[in-house]
MARGU-323376 format. One line per field, with one value per atom (N, C-alpha, C, CB): residue number from 0; chain; atom name; x, y, z. Coordinates in steps of 0.1 Angstrom, whole numbers. Atoms other than C-alpha are relative to their C-alpha. Glycine has a CB too. Layout:
! MARGU-323376
i	c(NUM_...) .
ch	c(A_...) .
at	c(CA_...) .
X	c(X_...) .
Y	c(Y_...) .
Z	c(Z_...) .
***
This chain:
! MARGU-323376
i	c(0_0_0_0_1_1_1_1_2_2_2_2_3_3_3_3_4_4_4_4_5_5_5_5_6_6_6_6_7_7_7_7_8_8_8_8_9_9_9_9_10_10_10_10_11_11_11_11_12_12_12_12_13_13_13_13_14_14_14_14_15_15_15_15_16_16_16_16_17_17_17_17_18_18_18_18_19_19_19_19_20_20_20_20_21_21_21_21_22_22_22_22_23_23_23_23_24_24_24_24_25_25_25_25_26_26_26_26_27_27_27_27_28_28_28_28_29_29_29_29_30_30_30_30_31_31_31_31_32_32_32_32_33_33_33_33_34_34_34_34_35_35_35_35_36_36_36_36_37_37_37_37_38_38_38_38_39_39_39_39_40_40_40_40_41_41_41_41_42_42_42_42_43_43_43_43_44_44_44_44_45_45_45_45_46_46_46_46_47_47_47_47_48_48_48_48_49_49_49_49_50_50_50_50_51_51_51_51_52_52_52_52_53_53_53_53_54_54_54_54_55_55_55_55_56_56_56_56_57_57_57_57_58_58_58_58_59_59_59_59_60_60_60_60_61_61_61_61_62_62_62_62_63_63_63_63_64_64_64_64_65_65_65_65_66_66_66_66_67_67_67_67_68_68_68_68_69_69_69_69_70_70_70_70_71_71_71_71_72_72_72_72_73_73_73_73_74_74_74_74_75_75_75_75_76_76_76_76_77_77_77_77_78_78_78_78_79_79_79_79_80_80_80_80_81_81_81_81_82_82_82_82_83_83_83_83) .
ch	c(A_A_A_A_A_A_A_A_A_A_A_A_A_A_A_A_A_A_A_A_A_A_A_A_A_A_A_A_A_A_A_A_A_A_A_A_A_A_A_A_A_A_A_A_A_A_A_A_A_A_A_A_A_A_A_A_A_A_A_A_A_A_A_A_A_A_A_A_A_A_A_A_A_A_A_A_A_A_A_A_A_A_A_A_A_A_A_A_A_A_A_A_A_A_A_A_A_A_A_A_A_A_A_A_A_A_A_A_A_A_A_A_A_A_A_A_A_A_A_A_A_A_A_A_A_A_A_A_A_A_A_A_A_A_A_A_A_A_A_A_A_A_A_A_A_A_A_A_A_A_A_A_A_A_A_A_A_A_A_A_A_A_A_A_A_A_A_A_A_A_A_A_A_A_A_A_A_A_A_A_A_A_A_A_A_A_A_A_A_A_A_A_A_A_A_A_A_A_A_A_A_A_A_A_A_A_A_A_A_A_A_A_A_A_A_A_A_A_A_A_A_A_A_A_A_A_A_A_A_A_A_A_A_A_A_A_A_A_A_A_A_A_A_A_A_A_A_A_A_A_A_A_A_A_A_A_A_A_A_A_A_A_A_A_A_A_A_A_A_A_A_A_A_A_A_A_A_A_A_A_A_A_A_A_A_A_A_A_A_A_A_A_A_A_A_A_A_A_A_A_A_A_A_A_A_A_A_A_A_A_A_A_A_A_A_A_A_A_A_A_A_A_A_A_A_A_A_A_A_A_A_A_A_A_A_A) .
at	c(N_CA_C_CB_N_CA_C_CB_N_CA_C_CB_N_CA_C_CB_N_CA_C_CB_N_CA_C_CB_N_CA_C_CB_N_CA_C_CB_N_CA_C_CB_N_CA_C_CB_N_CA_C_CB_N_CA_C_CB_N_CA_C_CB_N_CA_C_CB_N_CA_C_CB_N_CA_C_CB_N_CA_C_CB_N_CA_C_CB_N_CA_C_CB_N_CA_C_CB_N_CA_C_CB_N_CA_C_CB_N_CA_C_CB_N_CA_C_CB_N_CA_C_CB_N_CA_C_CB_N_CA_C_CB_N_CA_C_CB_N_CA_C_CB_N_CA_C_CB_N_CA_C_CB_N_CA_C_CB_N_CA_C_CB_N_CA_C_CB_N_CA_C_CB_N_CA_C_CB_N_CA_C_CB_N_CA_C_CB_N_CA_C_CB_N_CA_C_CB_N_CA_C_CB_N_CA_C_CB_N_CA_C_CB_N_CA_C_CB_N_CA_C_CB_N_CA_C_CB_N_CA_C_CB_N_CA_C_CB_N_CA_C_CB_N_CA_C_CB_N_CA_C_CB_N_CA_C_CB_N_CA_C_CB_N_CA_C_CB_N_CA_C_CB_N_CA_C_CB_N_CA_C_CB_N_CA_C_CB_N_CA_C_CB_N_CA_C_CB_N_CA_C_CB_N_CA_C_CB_N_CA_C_CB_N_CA_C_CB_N_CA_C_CB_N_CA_C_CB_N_CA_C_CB_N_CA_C_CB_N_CA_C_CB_N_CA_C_CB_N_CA_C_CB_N_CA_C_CB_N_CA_C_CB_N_CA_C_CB_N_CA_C_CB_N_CA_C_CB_N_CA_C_CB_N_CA_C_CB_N_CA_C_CB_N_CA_C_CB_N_CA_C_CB_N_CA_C_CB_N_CA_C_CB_N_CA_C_CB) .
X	c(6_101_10_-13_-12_123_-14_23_10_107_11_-11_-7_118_-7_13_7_103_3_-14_-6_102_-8_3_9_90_-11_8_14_70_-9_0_10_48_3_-15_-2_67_6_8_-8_71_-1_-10_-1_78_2_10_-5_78_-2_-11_-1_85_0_14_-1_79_0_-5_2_80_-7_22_2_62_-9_-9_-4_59_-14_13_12_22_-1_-12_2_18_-15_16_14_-17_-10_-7_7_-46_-11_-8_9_-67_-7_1_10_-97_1_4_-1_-91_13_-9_-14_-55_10_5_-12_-26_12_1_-12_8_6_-3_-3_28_0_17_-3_30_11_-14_-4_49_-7_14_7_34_8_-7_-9_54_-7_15_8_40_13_-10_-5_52_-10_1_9_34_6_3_-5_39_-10_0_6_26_1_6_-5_28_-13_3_9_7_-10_7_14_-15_-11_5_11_-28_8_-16_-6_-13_-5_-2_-3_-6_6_9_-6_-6_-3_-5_-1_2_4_12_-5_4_-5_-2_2_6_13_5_-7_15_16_-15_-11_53_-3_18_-2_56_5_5_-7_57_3_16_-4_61_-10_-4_11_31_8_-12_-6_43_-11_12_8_21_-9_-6_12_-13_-4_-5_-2_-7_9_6_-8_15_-13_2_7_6_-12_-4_9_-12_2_-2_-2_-17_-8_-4_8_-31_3_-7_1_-39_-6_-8_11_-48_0_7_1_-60_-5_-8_5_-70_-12_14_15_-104_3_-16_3_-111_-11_11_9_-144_-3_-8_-4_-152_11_-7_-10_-119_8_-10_-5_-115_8_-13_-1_-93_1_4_5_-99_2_-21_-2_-84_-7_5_8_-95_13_-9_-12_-77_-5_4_7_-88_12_-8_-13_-66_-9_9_0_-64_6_1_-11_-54_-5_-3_5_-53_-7_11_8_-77_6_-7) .
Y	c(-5_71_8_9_-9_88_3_-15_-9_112_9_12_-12_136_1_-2_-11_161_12_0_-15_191_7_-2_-12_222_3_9_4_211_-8_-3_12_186_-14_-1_13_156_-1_-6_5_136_-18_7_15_101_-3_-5_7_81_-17_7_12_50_-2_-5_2_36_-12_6_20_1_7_-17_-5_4_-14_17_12_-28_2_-1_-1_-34_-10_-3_18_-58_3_-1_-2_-63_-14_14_12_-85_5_-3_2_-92_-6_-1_7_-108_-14_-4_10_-122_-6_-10_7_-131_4_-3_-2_-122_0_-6_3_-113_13_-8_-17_-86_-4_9_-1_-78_10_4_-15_-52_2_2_-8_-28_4_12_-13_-13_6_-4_-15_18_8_18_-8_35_14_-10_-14_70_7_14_-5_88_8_-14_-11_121_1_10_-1_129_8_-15_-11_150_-11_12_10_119_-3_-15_1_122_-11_-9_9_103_-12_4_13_67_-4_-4_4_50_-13_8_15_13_-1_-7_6_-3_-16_9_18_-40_-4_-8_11_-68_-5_-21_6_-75_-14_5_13_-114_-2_-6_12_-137_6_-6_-13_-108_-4_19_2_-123_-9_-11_8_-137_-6_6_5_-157_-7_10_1_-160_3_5_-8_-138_-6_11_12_-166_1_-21_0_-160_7_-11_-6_-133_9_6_-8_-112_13_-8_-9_-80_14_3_-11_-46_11_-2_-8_-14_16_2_-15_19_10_1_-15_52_8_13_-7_69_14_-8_-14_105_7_9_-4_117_9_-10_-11_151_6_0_-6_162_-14_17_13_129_-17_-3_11_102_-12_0_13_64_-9_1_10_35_-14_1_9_2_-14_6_4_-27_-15_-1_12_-56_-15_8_9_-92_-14_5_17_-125_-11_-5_4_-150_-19_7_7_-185_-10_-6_5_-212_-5_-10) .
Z	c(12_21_-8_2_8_-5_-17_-4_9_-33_-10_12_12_-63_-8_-7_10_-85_1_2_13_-107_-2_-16_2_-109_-10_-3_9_-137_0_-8_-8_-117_-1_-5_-1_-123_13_-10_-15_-91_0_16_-3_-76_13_-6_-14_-43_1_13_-3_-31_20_-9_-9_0_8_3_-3_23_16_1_-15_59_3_2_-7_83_5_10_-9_97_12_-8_-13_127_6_21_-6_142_-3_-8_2_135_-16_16_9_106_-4_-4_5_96_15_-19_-10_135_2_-4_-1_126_4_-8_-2_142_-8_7_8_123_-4_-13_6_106_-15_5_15_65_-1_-10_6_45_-10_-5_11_24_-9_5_5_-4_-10_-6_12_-26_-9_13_11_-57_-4_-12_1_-61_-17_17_17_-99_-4_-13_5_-109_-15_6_13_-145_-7_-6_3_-167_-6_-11_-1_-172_14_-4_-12_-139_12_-8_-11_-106_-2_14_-4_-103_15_-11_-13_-69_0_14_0_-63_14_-11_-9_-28_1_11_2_-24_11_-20_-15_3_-9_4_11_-6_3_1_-3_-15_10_-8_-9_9_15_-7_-13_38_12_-6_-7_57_16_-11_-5_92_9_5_-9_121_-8_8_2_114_-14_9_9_86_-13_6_13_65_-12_8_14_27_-6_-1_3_28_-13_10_12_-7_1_-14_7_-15_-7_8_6_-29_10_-12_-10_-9_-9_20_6_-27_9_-13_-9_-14_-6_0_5_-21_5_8_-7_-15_-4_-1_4_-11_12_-4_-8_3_8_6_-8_9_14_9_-8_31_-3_5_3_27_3_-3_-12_37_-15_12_2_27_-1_5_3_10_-1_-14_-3_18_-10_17_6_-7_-5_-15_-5_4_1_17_-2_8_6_-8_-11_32_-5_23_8_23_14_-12_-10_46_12_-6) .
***
């Protein structure tokens, strides 16, 4: 992960991080990569399947995953697609 910001609430991160496991029954790994962006409009977070990163079972997988936070709790939403 690598990051930078300012005393005046601007910030930024980037990150890539490797998943291996199963999914929807399927065996494989992806990568994730996230862009994070503070700004006086309010935070912006992006994470997404990088192209084509899908391996095994996991060939061609796409998606999007955002982050919810409700009561102080946060939990992930992982909304994808794998093709037949």
């Amino acid at each position: 992960m690598l990051s930078a910001g300012s005393a005046q609430g601007f910030g930024v991160y980037v990150a890539i991080e490797k998943v291996t496991g199963t999914l929807h029954r399927r065996r494989g790994s992806f990568v994730l990569h996230h862009t994070g962006i503070i700004e006086r409009s309010g935070p912006q977070l992006t994470i997404a399947v990088a192209p084509d990163s899908g391996t095994d079972q996991l060939s061609g997988l796409t998606g999007i995953m955002t982050i919810q936070v409700a009561n102080g709790k946060h939990s992930y939403v992982f909304d994808y697609s794998l093709p037949s």
